[in-house]
C-alpha positions in Angstrom: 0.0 0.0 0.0 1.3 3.5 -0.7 1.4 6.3 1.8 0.2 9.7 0.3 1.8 12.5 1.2 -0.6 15.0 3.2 0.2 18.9 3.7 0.4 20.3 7.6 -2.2 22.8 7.6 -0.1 24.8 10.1 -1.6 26.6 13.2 -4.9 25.1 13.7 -4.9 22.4 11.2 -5.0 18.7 11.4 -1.3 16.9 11.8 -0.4 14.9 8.5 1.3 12.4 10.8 -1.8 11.8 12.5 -4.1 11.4 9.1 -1.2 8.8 7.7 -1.0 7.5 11.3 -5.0 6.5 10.7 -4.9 5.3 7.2 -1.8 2.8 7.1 -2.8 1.5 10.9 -5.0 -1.3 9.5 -3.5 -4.0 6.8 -0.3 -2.0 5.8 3.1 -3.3 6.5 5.7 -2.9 9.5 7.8 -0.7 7.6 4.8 1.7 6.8 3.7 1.5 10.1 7.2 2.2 11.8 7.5 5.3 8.8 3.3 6.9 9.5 4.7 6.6 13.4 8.0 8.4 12.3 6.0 11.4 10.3 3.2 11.3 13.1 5.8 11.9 16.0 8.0 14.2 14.2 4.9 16.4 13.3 3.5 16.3 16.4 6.6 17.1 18.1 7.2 20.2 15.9 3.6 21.7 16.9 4.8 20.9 20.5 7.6 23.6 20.0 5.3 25.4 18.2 6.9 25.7 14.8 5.4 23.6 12.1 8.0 23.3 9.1 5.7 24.7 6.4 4.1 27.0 8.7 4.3 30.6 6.8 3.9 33.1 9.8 5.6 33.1 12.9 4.2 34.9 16.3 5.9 36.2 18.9 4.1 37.3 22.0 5.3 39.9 24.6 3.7 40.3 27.5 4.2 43.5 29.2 5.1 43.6 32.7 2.5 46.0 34.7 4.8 48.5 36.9 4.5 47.8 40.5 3.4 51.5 41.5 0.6 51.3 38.8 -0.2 47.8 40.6 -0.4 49.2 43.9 -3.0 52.4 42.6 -5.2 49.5 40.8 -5.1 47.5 44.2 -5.6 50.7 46.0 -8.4 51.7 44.1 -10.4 48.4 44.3 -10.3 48.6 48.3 -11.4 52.2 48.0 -14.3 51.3 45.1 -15.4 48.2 47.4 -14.9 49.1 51.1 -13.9 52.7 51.3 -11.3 54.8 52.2 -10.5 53.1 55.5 -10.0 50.0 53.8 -6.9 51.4 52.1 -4.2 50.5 54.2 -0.4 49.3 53.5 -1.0 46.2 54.6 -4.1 45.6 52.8 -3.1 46.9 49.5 0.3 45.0 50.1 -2.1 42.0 50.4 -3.7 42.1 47.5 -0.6 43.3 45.3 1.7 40.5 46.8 4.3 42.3 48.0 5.6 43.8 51.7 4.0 46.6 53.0 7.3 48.3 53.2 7.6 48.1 49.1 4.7 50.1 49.1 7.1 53.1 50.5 9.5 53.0 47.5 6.6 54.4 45.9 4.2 56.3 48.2 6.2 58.0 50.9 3.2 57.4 53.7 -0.9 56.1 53.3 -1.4 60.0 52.7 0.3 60.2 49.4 -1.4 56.9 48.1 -4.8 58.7 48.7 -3.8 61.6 47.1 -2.8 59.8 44.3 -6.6 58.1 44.1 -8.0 61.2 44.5 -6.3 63.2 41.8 -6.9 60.0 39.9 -10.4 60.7 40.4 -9.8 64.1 38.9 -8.6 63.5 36.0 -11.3 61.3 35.0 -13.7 63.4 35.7 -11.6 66.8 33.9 -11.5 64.5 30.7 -15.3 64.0 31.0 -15.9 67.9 31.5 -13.1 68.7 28.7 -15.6 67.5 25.7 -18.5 69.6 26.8 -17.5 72.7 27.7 -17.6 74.0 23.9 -20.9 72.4 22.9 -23.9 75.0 23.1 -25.2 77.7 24.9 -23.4 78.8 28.1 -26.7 77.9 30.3 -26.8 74.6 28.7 -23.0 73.4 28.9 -22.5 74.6 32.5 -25.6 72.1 32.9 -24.2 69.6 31.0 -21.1 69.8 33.1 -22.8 69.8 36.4 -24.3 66.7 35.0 -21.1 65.3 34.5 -20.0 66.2 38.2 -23.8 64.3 38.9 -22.8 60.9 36.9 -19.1 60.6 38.1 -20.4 60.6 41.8 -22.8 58.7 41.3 -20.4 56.1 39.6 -18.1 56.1 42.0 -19.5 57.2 45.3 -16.4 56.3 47.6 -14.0 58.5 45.4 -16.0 61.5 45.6 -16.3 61.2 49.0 -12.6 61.2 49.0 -12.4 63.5 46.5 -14.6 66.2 47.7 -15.3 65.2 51.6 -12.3 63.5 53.4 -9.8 65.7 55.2 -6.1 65.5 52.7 -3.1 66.8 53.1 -3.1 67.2 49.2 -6.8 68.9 49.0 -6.5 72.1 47.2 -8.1 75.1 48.9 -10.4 77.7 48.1 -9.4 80.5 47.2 -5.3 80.2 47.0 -5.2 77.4 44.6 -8.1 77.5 42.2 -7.2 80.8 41.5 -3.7 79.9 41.2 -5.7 77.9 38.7 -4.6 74.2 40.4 -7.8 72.9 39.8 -8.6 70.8 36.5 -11.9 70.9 37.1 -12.8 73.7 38.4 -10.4 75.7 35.5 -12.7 74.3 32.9 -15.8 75.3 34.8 -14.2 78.7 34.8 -13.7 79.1 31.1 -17.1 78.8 30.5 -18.3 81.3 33.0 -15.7 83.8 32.1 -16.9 83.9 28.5 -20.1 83.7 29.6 -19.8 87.4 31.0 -17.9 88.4 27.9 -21.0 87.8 25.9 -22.9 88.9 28.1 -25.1 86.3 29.7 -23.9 86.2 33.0 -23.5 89.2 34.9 -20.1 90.7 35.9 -18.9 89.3 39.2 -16.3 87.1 40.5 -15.9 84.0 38.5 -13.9 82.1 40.8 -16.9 82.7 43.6 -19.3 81.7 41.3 -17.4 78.5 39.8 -16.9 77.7 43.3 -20.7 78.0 44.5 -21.9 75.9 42.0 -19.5 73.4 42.9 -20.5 73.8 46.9 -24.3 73.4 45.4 -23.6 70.2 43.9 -21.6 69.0 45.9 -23.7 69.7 48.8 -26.6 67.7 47.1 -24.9 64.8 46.1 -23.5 64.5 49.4 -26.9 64.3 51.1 -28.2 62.0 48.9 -25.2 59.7 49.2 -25.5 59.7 53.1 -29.3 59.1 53.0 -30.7 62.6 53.8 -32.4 62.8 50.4 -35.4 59.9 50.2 -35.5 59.8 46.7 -34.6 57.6 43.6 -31.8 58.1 41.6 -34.0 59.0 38.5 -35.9 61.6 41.1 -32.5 63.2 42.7 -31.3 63.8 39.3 -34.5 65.7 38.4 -34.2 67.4 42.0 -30.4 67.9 41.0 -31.4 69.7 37.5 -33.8 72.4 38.7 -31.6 73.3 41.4 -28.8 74.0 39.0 -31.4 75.8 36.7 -32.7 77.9 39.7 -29.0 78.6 40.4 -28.2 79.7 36.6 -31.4 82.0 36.5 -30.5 83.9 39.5 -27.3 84.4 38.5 -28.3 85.6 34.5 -28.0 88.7 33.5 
């Protein structure tokens, strides 16, 4: 009996040792069997290795290593996200990163710089968000759309706003020394819009960094008491609430 000669399909394929392997197996000869055992080892030992001789493309993988400080801020933020900020400790995070607590400190001096790092985190998220929407429309209707924004994030991630916003940090910029010094992404974009606002002459002439700032202390305020329960009210109905306070806000303050 003659063996044909079958082609390796390559990755994925069927092995060409294993189809002669099948067809010589029954009434064929030692020597056939001994050479369809040869060819079906051979190939099967070359897909082992991962090369298969008329295989046309070769594939190399490489896995990038994550770097340990962007390890710890992942873990870091999963304890926050899940448990809060008092879960975020150096021996928890250490925990789930695998490493000694004291490793943690060749990144993050203390616990307060690792939840200032969250926090500004937080921040820039939520500055990316405002960045598309502060050009789109009316003046009325994008400082809505961004208070909206502030609305969403919060809601999304209720632990880092409370951080954010609410928790005492050594790394919490103050009102008035460093918005005006203009160290605030968010707040900056908030004040672009209300500064050319009063150029064009729908908001009246006043202080933009008190007005950027009251907003903020109005929505902030409100999502705070609906986040600690104060508010009985459904998420669909606080945002409702939410939106006509911000309008009342905006009327009083148009020129």
């Amino acid at each position: 009996m003659q063996v044909q000669e079958a082609v390796c399909r390559g990755t994925g394929g069927s092995c060409c040792g294993l189809q002669q392997y099948r067809r010589v197996a029954s009434g064929s000869s030692h020597s056939q069997l001994s050479r369809a055992d040869s060819k079906f080892f051979g190939c099967l030992y070359r897909h082992l290795l991962g090369v298969c001789i008329l295989a046309k493309h070769v594939y190399t993988v490489y896995v990038l290593a994550i770097p340990t400080r962007k390890k710890i801020a992942i873990a870091a933020r999963r304890l926050l996200d899940k448990e809060g900020m008092d879960a975020v400790t150096m021996r928890r995070v250490a925990e789930v990163v695998g490493i000694t607590p004291m490793a943690i400190y060749r990144h993050y001096p203390d616990r307060a710089a690792l939840l200032d790092a969250l926090a500004d985190e937080g921040f820039e998220e939520l500055a990316t968000s405002l960045k598309g929407k502060r050009r789109i429309g009316p003046i009325e209707s994008r400082l809505s759309k961004m208070a909206e924004l502030y609305l969403d994030h919060a809601l999304e991630n209720p632990r880092l706003f409370e951080l954010m916003f609410l928790k005492p940090r050594q790394g919490a910029r103050r009102y008035p020394r460093d918005f005006k010094a203009g160290r605030s992404a968010t707040a900056n974009l908030m004040a672009e819009v209300v500064i050319e606002g009063m150029q064009n002459g729908v908001i009246r002439k006043d202080d933009h960094w008190e007005i950027v700032f009251e907003m903020g202390a109005m929505s902030h305020g409100l999502i705070m008491l609906y986040l600690g329960g104060r508010i009985d009210a459904t998420p669909a109905t606080f945002r409702a609430l939410y939106r006509r306070s911000f309008k009342r806000y905006l009327y009083g303050i148009h020129d």
